[in-house]
Residue, then its C-alpha position, 0 to 999 in steps of 0.5 A: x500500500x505504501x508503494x502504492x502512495x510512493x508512486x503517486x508523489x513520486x510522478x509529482x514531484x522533481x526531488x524524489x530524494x526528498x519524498x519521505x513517507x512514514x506508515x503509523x499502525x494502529x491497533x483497530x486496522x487504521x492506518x496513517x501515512x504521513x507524507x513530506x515532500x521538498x518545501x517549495x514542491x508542496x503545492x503540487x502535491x495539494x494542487x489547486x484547492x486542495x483537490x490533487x491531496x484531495x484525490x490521492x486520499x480517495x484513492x489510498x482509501x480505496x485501497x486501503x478497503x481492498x484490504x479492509x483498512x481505513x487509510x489516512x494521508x497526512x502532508x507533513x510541511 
């Protein structure tokens, strides 16, 4: 799943060195993944009002249901 949300940032973004991605677990099957970008290429991650964010938290929780996990993703500045 994490590569899944790796591949989506990885095909915005110039600085793929600086893409971290960090997976939190919790116990009732939630999952949260946090992610962190270059500074100044956050604004193509979120996208114009928010609606590229916006589809790469539908779809990780549509992958996530695959699996019967709920997914959150989280940009980190």
């Amino acid at each position: 799943m994490e590569d899944v949300l790796r591949v989506i940032v990885e095909n915005l973004v110039e600085n793929k060195d600086a893409i971290k991605i960090v997976r939190e677990d919790k116990d009732d099957g939630f999952i949260k993944f946090k992610v962190t970008v270059a500074q100044d290429e956050m604004g193509k991650v979120i996208g114009k009002q928010g609606k590229v964010a916006q589809s790469i938290k539908s779809l990780m929780r549509a992958v996530g249901g695959k699996e019967q996990k709920k997914v959150e993703v989280e940009f980190v500045d």
